[in-house]
NUMARFI-435697 format. One record per residue (C-alpha): x, y, z; residue number from 1; residue in one letter. Coordinates in Angstrom, 1 decimal. Layout:
BEGIN
xx->X yy->Y zz->Z seq->NUM type->A
...
//
This chain:
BEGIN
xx->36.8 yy->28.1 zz->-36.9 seq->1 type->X
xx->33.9 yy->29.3 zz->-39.3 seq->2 type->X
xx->32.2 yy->27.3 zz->-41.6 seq->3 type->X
xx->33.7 yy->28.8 zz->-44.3 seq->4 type->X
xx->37.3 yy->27.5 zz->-43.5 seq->5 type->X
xx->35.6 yy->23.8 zz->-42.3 seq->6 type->X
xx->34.0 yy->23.7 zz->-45.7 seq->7 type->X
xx->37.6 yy->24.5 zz->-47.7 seq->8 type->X
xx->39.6 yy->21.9 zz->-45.2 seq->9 type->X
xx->37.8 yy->19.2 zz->-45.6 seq->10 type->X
xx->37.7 yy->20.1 zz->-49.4 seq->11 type->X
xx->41.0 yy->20.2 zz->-48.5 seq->12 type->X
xx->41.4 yy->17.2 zz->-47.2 seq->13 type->X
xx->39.2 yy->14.9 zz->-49.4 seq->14 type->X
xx->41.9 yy->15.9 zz->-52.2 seq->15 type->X
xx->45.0 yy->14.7 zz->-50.4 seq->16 type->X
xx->43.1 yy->11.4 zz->-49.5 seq->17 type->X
xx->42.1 yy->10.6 zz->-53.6 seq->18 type->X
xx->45.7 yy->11.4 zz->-54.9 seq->19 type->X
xx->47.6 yy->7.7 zz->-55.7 seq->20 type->X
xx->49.0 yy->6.4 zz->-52.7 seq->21 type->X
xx->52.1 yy->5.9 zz->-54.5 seq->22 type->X
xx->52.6 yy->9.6 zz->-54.3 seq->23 type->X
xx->51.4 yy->9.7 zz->-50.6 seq->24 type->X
xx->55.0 yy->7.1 zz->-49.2 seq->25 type->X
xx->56.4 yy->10.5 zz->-47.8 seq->26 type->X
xx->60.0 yy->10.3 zz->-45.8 seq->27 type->X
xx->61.3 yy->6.6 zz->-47.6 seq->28 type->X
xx->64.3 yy->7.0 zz->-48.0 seq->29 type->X
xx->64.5 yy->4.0 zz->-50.4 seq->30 type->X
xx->62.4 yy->5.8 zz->-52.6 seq->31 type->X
xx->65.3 yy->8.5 zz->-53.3 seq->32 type->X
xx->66.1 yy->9.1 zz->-56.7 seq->33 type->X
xx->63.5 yy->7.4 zz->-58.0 seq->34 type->X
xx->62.1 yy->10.7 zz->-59.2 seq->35 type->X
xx->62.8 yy->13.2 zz->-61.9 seq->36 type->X
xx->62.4 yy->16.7 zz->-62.1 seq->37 type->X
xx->64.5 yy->17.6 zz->-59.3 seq->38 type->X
xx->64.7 yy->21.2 zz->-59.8 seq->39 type->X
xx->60.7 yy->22.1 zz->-58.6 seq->40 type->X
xx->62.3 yy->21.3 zz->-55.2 seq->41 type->X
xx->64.7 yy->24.1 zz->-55.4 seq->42 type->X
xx->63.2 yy->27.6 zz->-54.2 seq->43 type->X
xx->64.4 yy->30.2 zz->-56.6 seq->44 type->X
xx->63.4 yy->33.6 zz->-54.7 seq->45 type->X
xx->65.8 yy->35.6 zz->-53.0 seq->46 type->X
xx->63.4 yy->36.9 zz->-50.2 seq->47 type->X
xx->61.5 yy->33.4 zz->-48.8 seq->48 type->X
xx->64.9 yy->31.2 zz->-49.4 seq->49 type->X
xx->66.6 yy->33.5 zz->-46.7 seq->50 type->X
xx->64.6 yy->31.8 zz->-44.1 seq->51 type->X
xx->64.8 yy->28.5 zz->-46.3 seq->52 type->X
xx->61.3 yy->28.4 zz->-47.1 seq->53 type->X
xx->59.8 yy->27.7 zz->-43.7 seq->54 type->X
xx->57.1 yy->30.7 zz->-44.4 seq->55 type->X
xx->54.1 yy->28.5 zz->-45.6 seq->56 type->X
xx->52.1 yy->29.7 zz->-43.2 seq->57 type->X
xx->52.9 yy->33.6 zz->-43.6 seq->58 type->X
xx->54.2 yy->33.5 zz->-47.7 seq->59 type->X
xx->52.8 yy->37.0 zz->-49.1 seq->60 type->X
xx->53.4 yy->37.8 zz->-52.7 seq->61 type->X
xx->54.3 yy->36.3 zz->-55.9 seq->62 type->X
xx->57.4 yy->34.0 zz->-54.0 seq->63 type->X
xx->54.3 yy->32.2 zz->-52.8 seq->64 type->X
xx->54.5 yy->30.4 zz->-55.6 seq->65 type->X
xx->57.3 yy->28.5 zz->-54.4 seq->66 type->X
xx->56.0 yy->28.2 zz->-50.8 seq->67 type->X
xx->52.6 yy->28.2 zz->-50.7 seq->68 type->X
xx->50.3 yy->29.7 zz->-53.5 seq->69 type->X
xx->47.7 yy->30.7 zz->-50.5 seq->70 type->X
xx->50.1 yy->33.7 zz->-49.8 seq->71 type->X
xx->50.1 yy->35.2 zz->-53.9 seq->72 type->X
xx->46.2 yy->36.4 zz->-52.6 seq->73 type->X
xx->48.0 yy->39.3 zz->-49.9 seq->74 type->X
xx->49.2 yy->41.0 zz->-53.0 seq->75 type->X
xx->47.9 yy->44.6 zz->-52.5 seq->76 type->X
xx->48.0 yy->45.7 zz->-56.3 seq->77 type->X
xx->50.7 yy->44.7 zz->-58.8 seq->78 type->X
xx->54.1 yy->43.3 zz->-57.8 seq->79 type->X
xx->56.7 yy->42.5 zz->-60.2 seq->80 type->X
xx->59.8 yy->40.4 zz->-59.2 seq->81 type->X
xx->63.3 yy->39.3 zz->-60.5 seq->82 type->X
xx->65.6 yy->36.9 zz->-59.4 seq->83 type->X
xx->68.8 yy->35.5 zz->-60.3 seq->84 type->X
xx->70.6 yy->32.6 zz->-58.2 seq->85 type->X
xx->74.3 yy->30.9 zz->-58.4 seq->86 type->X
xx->73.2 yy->27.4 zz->-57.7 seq->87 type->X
xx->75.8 yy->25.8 zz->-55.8 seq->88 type->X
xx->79.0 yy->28.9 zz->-56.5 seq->89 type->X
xx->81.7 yy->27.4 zz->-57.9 seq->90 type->X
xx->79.2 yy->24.2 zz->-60.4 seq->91 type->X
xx->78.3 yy->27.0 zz->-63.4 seq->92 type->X
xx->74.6 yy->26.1 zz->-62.2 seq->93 type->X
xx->72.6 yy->29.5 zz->-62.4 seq->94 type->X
xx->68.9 yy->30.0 zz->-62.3 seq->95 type->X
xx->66.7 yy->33.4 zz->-63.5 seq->96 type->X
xx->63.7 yy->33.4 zz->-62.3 seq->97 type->X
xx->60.7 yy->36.2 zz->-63.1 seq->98 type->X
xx->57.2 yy->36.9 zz->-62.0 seq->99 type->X
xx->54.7 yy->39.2 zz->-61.9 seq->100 type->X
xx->51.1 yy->39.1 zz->-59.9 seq->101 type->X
xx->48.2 yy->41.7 zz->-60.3 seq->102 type->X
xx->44.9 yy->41.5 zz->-58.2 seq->103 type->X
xx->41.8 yy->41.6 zz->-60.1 seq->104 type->X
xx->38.8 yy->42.3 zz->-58.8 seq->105 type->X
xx->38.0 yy->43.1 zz->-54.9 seq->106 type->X
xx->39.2 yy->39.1 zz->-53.8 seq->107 type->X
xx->41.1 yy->37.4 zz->-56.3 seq->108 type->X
xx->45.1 yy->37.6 zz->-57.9 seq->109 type->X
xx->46.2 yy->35.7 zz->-60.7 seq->110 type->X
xx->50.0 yy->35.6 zz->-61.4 seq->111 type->X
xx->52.6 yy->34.3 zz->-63.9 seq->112 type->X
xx->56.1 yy->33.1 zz->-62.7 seq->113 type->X
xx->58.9 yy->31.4 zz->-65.2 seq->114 type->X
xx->62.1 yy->29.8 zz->-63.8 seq->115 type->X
xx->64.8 yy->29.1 zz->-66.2 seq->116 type->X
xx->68.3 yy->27.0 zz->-65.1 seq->117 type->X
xx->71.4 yy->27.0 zz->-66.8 seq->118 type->X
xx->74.3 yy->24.5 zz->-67.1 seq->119 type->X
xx->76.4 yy->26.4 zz->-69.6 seq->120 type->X
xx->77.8 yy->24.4 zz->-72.2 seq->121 type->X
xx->78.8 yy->20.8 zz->-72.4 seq->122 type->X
xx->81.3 yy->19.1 zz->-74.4 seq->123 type->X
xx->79.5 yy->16.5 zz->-76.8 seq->124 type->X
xx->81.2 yy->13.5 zz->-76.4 seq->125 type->X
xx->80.7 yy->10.2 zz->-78.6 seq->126 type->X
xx->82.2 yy->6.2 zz->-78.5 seq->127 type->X
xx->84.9 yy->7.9 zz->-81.1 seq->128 type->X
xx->85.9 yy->11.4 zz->-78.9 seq->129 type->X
xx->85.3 yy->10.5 zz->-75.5 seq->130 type->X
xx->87.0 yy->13.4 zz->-74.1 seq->131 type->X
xx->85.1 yy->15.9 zz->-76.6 seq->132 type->X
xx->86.1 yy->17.8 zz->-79.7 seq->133 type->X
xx->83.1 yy->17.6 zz->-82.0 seq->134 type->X
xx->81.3 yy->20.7 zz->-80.4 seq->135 type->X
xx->79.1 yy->21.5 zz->-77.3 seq->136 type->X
xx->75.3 yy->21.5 zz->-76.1 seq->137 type->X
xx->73.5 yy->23.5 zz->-73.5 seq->138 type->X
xx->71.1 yy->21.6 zz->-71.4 seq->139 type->X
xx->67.7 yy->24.0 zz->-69.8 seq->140 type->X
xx->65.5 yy->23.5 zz->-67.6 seq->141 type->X
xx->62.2 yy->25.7 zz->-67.4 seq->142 type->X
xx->59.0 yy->25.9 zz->-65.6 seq->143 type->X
xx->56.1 yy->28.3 zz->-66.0 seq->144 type->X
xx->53.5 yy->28.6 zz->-63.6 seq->145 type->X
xx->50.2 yy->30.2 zz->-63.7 seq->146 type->X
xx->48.7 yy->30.9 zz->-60.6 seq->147 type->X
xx->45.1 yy->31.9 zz->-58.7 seq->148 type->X
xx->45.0 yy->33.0 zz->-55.5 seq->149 type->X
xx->41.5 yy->33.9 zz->-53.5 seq->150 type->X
xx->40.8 yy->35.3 zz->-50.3 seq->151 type->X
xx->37.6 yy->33.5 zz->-48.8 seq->152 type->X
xx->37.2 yy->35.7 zz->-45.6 seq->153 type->X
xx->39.1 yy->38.3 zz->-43.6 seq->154 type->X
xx->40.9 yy->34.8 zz->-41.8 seq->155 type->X
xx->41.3 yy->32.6 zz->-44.9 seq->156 type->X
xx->42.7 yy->32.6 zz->-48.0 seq->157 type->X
xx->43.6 yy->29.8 zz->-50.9 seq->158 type->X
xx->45.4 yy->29.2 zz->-54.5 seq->159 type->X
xx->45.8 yy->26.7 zz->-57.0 seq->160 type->X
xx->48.9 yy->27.4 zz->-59.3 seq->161 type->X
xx->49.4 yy->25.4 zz->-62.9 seq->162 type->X
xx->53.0 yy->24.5 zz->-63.2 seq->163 type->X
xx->54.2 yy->23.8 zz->-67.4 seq->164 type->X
xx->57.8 yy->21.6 zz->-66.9 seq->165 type->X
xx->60.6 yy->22.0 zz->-69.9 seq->166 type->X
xx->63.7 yy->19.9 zz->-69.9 seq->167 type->X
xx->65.9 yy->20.0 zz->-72.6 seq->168 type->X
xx->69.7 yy->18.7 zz->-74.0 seq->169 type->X
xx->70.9 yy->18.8 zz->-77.9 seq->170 type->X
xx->68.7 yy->15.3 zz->-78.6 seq->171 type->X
xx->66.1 yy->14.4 zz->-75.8 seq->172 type->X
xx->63.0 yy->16.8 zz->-74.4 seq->173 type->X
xx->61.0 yy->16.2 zz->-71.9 seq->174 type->X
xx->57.6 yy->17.9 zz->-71.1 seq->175 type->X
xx->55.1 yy->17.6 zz->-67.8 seq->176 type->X
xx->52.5 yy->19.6 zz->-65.9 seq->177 type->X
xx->52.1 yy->19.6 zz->-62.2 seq->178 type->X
xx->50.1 yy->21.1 zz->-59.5 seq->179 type->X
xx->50.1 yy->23.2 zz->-56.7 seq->180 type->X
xx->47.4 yy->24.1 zz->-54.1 seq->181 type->X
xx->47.1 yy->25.3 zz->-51.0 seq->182 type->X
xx->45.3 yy->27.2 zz->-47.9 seq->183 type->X
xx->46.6 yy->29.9 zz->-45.2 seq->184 type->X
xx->44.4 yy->30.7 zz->-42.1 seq->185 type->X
xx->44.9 yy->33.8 zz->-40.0 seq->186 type->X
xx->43.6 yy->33.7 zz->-36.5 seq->187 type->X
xx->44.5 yy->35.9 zz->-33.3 seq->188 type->X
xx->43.5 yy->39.2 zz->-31.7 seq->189 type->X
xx->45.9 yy->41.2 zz->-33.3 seq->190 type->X
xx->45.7 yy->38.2 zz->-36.6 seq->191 type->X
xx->49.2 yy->37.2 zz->-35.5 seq->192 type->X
xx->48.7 yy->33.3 zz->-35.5 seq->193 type->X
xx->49.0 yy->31.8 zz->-38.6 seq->194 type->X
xx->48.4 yy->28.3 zz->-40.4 seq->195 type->X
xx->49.3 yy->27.0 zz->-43.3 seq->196 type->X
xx->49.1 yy->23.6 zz->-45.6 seq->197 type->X
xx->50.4 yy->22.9 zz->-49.2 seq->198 type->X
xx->50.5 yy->20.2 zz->-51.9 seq->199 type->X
xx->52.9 yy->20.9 zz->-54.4 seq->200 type->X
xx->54.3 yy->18.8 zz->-57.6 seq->201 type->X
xx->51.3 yy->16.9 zz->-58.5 seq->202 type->X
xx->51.2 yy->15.2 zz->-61.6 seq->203 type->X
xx->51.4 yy->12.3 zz->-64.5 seq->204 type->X
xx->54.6 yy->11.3 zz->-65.0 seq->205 type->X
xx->56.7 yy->12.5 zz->-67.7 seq->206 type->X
xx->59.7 yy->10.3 zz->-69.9 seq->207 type->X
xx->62.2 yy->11.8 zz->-72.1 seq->208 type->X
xx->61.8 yy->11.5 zz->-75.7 seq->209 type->X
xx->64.0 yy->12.6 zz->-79.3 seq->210 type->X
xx->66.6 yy->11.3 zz->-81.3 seq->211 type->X
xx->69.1 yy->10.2 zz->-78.4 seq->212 type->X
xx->67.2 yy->7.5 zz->-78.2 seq->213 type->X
xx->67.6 yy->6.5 zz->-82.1 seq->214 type->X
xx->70.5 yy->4.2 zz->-83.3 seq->215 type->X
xx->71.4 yy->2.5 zz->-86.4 seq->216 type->X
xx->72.0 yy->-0.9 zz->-86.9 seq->217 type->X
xx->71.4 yy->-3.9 zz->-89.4 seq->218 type->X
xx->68.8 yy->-6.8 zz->-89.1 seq->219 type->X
xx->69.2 yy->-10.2 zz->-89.6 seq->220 type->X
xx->72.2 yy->-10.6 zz->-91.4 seq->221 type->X
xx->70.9 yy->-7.4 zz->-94.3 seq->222 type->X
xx->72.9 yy->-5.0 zz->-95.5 seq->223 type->X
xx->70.3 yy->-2.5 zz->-95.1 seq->224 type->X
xx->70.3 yy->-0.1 zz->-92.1 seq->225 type->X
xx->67.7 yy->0.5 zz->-89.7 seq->226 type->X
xx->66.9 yy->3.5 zz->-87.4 seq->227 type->X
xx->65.8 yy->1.5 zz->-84.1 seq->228 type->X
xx->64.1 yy->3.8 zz->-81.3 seq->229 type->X
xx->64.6 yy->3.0 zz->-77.8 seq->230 type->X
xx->61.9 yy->4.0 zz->-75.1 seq->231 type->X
xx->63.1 yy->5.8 zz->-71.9 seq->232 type->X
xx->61.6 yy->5.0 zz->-68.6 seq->233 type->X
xx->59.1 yy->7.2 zz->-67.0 seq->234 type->X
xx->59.8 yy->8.8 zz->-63.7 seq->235 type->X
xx->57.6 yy->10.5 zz->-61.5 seq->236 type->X
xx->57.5 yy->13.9 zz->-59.5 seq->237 type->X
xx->58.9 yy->15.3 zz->-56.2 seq->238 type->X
xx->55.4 yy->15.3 zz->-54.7 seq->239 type->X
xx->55.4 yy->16.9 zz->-51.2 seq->240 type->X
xx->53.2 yy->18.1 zz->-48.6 seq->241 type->X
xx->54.1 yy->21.0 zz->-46.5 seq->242 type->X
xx->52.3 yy->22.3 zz->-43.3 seq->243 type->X
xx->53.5 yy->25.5 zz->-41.3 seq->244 type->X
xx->52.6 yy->27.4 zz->-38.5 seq->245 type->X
xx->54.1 yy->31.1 zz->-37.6 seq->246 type->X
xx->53.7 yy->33.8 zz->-35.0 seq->247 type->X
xx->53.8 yy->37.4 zz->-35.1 seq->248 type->X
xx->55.8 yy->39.1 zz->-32.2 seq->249 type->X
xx->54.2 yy->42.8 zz->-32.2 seq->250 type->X
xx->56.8 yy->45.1 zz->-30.7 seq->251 type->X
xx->55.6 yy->48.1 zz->-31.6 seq->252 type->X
xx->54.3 yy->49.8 zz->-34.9 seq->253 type->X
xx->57.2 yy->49.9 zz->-36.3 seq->254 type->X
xx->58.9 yy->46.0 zz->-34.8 seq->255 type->X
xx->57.7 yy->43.3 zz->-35.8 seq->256 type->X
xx->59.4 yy->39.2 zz->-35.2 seq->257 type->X
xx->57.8 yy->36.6 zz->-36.7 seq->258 type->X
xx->58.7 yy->33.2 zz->-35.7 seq->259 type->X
xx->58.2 yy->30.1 zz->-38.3 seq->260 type->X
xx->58.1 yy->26.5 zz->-38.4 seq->261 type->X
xx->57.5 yy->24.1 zz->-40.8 seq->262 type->X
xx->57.1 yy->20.1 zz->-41.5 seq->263 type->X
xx->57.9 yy->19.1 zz->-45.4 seq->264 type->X
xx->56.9 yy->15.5 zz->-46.4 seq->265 type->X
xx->59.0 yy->14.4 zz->-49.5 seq->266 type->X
xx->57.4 yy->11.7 zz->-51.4 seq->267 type->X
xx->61.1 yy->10.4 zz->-52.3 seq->268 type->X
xx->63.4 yy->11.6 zz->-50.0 seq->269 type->X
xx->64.1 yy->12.7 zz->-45.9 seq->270 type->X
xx->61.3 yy->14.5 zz->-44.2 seq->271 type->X
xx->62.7 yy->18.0 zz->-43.1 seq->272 type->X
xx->61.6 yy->19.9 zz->-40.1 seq->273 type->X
xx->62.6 yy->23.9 zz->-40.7 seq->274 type->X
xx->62.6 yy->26.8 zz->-38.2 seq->275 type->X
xx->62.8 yy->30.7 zz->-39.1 seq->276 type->X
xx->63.0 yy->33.8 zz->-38.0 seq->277 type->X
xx->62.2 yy->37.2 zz->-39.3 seq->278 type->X
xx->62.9 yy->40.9 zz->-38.2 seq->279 type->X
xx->60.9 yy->43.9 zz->-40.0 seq->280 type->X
xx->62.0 yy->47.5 zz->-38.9 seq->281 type->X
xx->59.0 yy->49.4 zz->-40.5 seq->282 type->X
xx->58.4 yy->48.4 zz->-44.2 seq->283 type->X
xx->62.3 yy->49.3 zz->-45.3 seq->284 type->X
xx->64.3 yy->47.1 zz->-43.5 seq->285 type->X
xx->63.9 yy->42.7 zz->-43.2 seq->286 type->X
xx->66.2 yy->40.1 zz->-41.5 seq->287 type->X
xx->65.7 yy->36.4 zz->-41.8 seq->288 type->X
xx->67.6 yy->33.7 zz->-40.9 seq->289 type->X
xx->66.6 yy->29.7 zz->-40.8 seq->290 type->X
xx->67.5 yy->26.7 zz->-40.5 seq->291 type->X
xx->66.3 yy->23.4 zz->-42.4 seq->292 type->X
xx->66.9 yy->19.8 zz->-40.5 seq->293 type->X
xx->66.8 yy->15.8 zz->-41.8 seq->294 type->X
xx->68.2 yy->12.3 zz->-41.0 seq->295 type->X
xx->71.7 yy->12.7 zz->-41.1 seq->296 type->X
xx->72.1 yy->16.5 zz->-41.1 seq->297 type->X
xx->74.9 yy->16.6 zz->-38.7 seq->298 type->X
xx->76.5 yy->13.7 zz->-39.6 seq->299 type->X
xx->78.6 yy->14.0 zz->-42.6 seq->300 type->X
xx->78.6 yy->10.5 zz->-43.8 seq->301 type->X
xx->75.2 yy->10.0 zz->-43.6 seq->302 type->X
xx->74.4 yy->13.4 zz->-45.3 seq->303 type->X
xx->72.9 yy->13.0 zz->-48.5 seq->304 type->X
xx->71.4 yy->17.1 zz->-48.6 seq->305 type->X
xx->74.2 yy->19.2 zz->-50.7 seq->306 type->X
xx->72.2 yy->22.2 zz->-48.8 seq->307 type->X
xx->73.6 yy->21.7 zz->-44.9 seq->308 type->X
xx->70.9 yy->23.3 zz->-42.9 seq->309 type->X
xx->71.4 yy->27.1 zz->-42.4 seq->310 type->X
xx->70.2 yy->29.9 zz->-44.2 seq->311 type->X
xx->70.0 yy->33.9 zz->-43.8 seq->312 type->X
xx->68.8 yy->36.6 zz->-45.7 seq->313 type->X
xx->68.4 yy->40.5 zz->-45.6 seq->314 type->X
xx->65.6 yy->43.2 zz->-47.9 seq->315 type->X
xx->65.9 yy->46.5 zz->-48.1 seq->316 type->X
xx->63.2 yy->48.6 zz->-49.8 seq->317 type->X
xx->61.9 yy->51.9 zz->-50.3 seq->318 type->X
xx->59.2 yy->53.9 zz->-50.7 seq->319 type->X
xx->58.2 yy->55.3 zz->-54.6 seq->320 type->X
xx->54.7 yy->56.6 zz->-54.1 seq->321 type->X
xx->53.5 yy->56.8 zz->-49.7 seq->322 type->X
xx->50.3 yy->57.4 zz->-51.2 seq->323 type->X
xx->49.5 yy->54.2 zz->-52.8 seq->324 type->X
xx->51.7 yy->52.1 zz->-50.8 seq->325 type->X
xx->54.5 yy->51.6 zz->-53.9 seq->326 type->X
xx->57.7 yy->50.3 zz->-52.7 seq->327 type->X
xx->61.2 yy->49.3 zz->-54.9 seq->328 type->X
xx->63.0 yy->47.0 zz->-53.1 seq->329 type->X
xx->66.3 yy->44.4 zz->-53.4 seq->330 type->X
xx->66.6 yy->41.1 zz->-51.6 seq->331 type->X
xx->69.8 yy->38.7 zz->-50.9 seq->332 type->X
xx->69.6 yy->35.5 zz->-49.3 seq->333 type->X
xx->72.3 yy->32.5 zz->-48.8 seq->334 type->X
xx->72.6 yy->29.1 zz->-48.3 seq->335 type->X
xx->75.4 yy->27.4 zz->-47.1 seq->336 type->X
xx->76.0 yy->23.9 zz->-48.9 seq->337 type->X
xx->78.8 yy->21.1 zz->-48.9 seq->338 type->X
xx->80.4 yy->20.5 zz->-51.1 seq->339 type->X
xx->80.6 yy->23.8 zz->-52.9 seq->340 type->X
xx->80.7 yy->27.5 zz->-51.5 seq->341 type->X
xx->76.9 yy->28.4 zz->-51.1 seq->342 type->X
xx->74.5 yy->28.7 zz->-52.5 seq->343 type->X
xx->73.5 yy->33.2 zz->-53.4 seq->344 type->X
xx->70.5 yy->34.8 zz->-54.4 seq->345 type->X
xx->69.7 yy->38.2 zz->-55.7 seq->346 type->X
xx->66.8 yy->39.8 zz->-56.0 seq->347 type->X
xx->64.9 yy->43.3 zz->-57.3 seq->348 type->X
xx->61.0 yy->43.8 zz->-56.6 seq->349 type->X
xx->58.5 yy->46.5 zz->-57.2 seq->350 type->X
xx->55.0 yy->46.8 zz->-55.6 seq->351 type->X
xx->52.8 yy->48.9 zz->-57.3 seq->352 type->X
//
C-alpha cells in the first residue's frame, strides 16, 4: 500500500466519520420508510444489474455511476449508453436511463447520466369523484448526475459524482441534490485483486412543496375565503455505504471469471450481503449472474424486498474500428421479484 492510496483513505475515511450520525444508523430496520427518494436505490443499467450490482470493486464505465463512481475513470475514450427498464413487468413502472462519459486529459473523465421513471397516467380523484372522472396526471421522477472520475496511480483510482433529484405529480414538486464518492484499488501480479468502497445518496433533506398543499376555507365565522398552505414533512435520503472486493480468474487471453462480493449498509433498511459472477469470452461475449441476500430473504413472511435475491445477465458486443478499440454492444439483465414477473433490462452501448 503506497502513500498515495494511505493519503486518499484516510481522506477517505475522515469524510465518512464527519457526516451526521443520523445518516451513519445503517441496517435499523425501524428506520424503514422513514426515507424518501426511493428510486436512487434502484440500479437502472442493464449491464452491472445482471450481477445485481455486486461490482463496486471492478465497475468500469459510465454504469459506475450507479455502483461506484471510482470505476467511470477506466473509460478508455468516449462511451455512450442507453437503457430502458420494465420496473417490476406487469406495475406500468418503466425507467430510461442515458449517459455518456468522455476522458479528458491523460487522467481524468467527466460524465453526464439522466434517469427518468414513469408511472403512466393516474386517474385524478377528489372528495366528489372518488373513483375518477375529472381527468388524469402523470407522476416523474428524474435524476441527473454529473460525475468526475481520476486515476491517482496505475493501482488507484477515485470519483465524486453530483446527483440533481426531480419529483413531480400534477400539484406538488420536490427538488434535492445528493452525493456520491468513492475509491477502487487494484492490486495483484497480474492486477487481478480488487477493492472497492462507496458512499452514495448524501444529502440535505428535501420536502414536497405546490398547490396540493393549499385549501380553502373560512375564518372565524367570515364569509370571506382563505387559501391556507399546509407544510409537508421533510424526509431524508437512502444514504448507504458500499464496500466490495472481486477477483480476476485468468484462464487464458481470451477467458476470463471474475468473482464479486459485496456488503451494502442501508441507512433505513436491511443490510445486504451480494455475490457475483462473471464470464468474458474475449471482448464480444459476457455472462453474469448474482445473487443479493438480507434478513428475511428466504422467508416469505418476513420478506419485505419486492426484488427476491437472484439476478442474471448476458452482453454481446462487437467490434466497429480494431484499431482504436471501438466496440457496439447490447446488454439484458433480469431480476426476479415477488410479487410481479421480474424485473427486465435492455441496453445499447458504444465505446468509441
Amino acid at each position: 500500500m503506497n502513500k498515495t492510496f494511505r493519503i486518499f483513505l484516510a481522506i477517505t475515511i475522515l469524510g465518512l466519520l464527519i457526516l451526521p450520525v443520523n445518516n451513519l444508523k445503517a441496517g435499523n430496520e425501524d428506520r424503514v420508510g422513514e426515507c424518501g427518494s426511493q428510486e436512487l436505490l434502484i440500479n437502472p443499467w442493464a449491464r452491472s444489474s445482471g450481477w445485481g450490482g455486486v461490482g463496486i470493486a471492478c465497475s468500469r464505465g459510465i454504469e459506475a455511476m450507479y455502483t461506484n463512481i471510482a470505476g467511470m475513470a477506466f473509460t478508455p475514450r468516449t462511451e455512450l449508453v442507453f437503457a430502458h427498464t420494465l420496473w417490476l413487468q406487469g406495475s406500468g413502472v418503466s425507467i430510461n436511463t442515458f449517459g455518456v462519459s468522455q476522458k479528458v486529459g491523460q487522467t481524468g473523465v467527466i460524465g453526464i447520466g439522466v434517469m427518468s421513471m414513469g408511472f403512466g397516467n393516474i386517474d385524478i380523484t377528489t372528495v366528489d369523484l372518488p373513483e375518477g372522472g375529472s381527468g388524469t396526471f402523470t407522476p416523474s421522477l428524474m435524476n441527473i448526475n454529473i460525475s468526475y472520475s481520476k486515476m491517482f496511480s496505475n493501482s488507484i483510482y477515485g470519483g465524486i459524482n453530483l446527483k440533481i433529484i426531480t419529483q413531480k405529480i400534477s400539484n406538488l414538486s420536490a427538488q434535492g441534490i445528493a452525493i456520491d464518492a468513492g475509491i477502487q484499488y487494484i492490486t495483484g501480479e497480474k492486477e487481478n485483486i480488487m477493492f472497492g468502497i462507496a458512499l452514495k445518496n448524501v444529502g440535505p433533506r428535501m420536502k414536497f412543496k405546490g398547490d396540493g398543499l393549499a385549501y380553502r376555507t373560512t375564518l372565524d365565522q367570515s364569509t370571506n375565503e382563505y387559501t391556507i398552505e399546509q407544510r409537508s414533512a421533510e424526509f431524508e435520503l437512502p444514504t448507504t455505504l458500499n464496500i466490495g472486493v472481486a477477483y480476476d480468474i485468468i484462464i487464458s487471453e481470451q477467458h476470463r471469471i471474475t468473482v464479486a462480493g459485496a456488503f451494502i449498509s442501508n441507512s433505513f433498511g436491511k443490510d445486504q450481503y451480494m455475490l457475483g459472477l462473471e464470464y468474458k469470452m474475449m471482448n464480444y461475449l459476457y455472462l453474469r449472474g448474482g445473487y443479493a441476500f438480507e434478513k428475511g430473504t428466504f422467508n416469505k413472511a418476513d420478506r419485505t424486498n419486492v426484488l427476491t435475491g437472484p439476478s442474471a445477465g448476458v452482453t454481446v458486443q462487437v467490434p466497429i474500428n480494431k484499431k482504436k478499440g471501438s466496440t457496439i454492444g447490447i446488454d439484458y439483465s433480469y431480476r426476479a421479484t415477488n410479487p410481479f414477473q421480474g424485473t427486465h433490462s435492455f441496453g445499447a452501448r458504444i465505446n468509441l
